[in-house]
N, C-alpha and C positions, 0 to 999 in steps of 0.2 A: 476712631472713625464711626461716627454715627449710626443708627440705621433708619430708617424712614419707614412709615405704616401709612399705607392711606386706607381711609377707615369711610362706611355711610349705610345706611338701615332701608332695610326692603321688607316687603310685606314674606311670613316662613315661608310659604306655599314656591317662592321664588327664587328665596337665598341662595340655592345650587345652583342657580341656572348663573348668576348674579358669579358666584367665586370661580363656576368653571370659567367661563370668557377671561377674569382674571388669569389665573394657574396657567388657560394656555396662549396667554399671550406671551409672544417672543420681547415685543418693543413698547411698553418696557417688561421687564424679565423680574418677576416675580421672586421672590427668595424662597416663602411659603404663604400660605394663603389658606383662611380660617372664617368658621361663622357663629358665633354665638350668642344668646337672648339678649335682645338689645337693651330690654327695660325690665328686668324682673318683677314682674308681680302685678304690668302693666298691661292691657289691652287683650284682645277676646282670646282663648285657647281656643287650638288647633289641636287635630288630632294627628300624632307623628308615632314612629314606627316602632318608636317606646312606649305606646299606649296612651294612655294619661298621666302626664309627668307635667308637673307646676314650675319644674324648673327648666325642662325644655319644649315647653308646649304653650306659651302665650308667643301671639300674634307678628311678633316684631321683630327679626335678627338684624345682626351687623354682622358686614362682611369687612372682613381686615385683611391686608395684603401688605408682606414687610419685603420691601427693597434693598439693593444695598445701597445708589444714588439717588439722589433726590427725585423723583419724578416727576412728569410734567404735570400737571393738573388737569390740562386743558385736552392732553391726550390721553386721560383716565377718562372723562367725561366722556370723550369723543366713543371708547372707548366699550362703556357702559349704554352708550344713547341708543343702539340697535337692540340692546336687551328691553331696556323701557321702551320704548317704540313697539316690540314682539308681545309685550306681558303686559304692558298697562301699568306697570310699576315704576313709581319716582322716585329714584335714589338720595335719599335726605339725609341730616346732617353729612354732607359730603366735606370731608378733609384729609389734607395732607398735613404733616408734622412727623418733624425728629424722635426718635424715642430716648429716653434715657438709657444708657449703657448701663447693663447688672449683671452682675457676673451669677450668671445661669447654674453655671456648673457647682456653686457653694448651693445656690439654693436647691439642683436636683439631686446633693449628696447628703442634706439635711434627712433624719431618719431613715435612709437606705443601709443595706447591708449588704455585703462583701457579695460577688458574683461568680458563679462557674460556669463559663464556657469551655464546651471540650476538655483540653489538659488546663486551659486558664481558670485562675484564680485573681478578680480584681478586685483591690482593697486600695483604702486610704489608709494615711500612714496611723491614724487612731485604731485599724482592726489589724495592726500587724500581728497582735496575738492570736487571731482568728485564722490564719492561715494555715493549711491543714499540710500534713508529709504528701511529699509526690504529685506537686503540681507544678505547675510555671508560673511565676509571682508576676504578675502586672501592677506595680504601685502608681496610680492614677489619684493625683491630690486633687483639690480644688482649684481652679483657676479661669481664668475669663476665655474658656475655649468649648465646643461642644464634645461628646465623646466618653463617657467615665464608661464604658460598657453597660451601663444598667438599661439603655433604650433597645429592644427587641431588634433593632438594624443593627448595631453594635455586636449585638451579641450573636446573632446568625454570622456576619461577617467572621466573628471569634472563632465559631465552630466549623467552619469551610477551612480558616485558615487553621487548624490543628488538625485539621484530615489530610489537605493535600501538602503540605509542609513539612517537610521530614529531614532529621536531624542532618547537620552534616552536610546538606545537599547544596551546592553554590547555586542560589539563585538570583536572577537581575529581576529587582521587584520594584514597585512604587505603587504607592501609597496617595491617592489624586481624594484632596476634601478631608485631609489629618485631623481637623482638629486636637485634639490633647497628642497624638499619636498614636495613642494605644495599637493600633493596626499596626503602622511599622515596628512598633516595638517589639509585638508579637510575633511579626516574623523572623525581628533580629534575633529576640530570642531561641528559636529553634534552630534556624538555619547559621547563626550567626554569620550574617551575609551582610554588604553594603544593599541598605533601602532608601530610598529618593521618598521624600513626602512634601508635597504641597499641599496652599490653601489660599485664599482668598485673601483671607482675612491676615495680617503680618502678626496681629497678638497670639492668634492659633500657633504660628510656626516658632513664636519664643518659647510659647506652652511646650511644644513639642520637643524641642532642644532642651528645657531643662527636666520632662520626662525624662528624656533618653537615657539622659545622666543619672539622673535616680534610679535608673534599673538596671545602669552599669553596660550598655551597649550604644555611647556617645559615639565612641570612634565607627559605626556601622550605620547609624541615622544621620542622615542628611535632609536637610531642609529650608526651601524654597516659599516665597511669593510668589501663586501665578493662578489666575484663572483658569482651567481646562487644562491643557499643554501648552500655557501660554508662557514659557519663559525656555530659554535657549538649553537648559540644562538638562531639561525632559527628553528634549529632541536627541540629546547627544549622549544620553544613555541610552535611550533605544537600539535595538529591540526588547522587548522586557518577555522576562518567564509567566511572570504573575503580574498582574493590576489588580489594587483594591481601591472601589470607591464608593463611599459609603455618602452619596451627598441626596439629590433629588431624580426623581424621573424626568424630569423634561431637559433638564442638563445633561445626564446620560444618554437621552437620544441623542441631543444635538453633537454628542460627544463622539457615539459610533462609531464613524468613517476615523475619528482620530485613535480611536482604541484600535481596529482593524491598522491601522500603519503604525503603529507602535509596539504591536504584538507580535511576538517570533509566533510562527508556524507551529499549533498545535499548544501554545501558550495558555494561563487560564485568567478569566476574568472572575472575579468575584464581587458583585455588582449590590450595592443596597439603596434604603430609603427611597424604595419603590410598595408603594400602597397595592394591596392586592389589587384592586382595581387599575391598574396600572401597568400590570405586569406585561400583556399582551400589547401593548402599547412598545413597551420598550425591549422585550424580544421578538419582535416582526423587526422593528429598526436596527436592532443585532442582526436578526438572519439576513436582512438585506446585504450585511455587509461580508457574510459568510461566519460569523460567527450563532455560536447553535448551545442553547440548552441544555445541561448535562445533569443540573440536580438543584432543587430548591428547597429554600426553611421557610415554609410559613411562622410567622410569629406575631398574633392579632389582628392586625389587620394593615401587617406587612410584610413584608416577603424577600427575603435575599436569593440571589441564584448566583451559581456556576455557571461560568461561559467557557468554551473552548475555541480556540481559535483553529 
């Protein structure tokens, strides 16, 4: 399944104003959303918040926005027209197009090394000798899903889930934005409990089943296609103790009201791939729902939190 970018170059001074309207539009709905020099080495420098920097400081950005369906063009445009109309800026080379499919995850375990979160320890199966006594072995190979723990959301999420997950303990969990699984896998590991993991994406959920098996808790992961709670089997394990969703902020808002009805009383969320800048955004649309704050990981310049229900 494809993914779509539409991509087109604004004057720097505007780029942000330019990706936010993107990021927060519902219709169409963003996947992620990014701005970088459009022409290196081309047209006047600007002064930006890095000083003087040659490689992000001339004239020109693109803004790129990856989708998962095709988008419409004509409602990008539409889209974008009240920005240029506000700023004076003409949104040029504007296009839509497919991207090639690459599997992500070989390229972002090319010279990385093994990881500790909390009691986790995640490796590929090339640094099985690097695995140290008295951890929980996460083995996360390569493969066409997001997820090896090495992205600072990953790994906050890691360190939530080995504080409030304790041995032994039966709990009804799931795992909403799996990728590789790492997250269910790690709770199966402690808790050795049945975990529900969905994702979007159908390659992610193959990824995640043949994790599971690699770390020897197959018969406790279970795994889904579905959008949000979008498929019957979310609904019918509900209530849950724990949710973990390690996906974007504006999907987590719209998600709230669904986290709120799917969560037992007193339950916990553990929430990432929320940009600090973002955080307050998306616990006001928690507490709206009665869900509240309880403890956060800064990690660069994003942030995972603890929900209570």
């Amino acid at each position: 399944m494809p993914i779509w970018k539409a991509s087109f170059v604004v004057p720097y001074s505007v780029a942000e104003i330019f990706s936010e309207a993107l990021e927060s539009a519902f219709s169409p709905e963003a996947l992620a959303v990014s701005t970088s020099e459009a022409h290196p080495g081309e047209g006047p420098l600007v002064k930006t918040a890095s000083d003087w920097n040659e490689v992000e400081a001339h004239g020109f950005w693109r803004v790129e926005a990856l989708y998962e369906v095709e988008p419409d063009a004509d409602a990008l445009r539409a889209l974008v027209a009240p920005i240029e109309d506000e700023t004076g800026a003409k949104a040029e080379e504007f296009a839509v197009e497919p991207i090639q499919e690459i599997d992500w995850v070989t390229k972002s375990l090319e010279g990385l090394d093994p990881v500790r979160a909390g009691r986790f320890f995640i490796y590929g199966s090339h640094d099985a000798d690097k695995v140290p006594a008295g951890v929980i072995r996460l083995l996360v190979d390569a493969g066409q899903a997001f997820g090896t723990g090495h992205h600072e959301t990953t790994t906050g999420c890691l360190e939530f889930i080995s504080e409030v997950v304790q041995p032994g303990r039966r709990l009804n969990a799931l795992d909403i934005g799996t990728g590789t699984g790492v997250l269910a896998i790690a709770i199966a590991k402690i808790a050795r409990c049945n975990v529900l993991a969905s994702d979007i994406d159908p390659v992610a959920v193959r990824v995640t089943k043949g994790n599971a098996g690699k770390n020897g808790v197959a018969p406790f992961v279970s795994a889904v296609t579905a959008k949000g709670f979008g498929h019957p089997a979310l609904h019918a394990r509900a209530p849950y103790d724990l949710i973990v969703a390690n996906i974007l902020a504006r999907p987590l808002v719209s998600l709230a009201p669904a986290f709120r009805a799917h969560l037992k009383p007193g339950g916990t969320l553990i929430l990432s791939g929320i940009l600090q800048t973002q955080e307050t955004m998306v616990t006001s649309a928690l507490r709206m729902q009665g869900l509240f704050l309880r403890a956060r990981k800064p990690r660069g310049d994003w942030v995972t939190l603890r929900i209570q229900g």
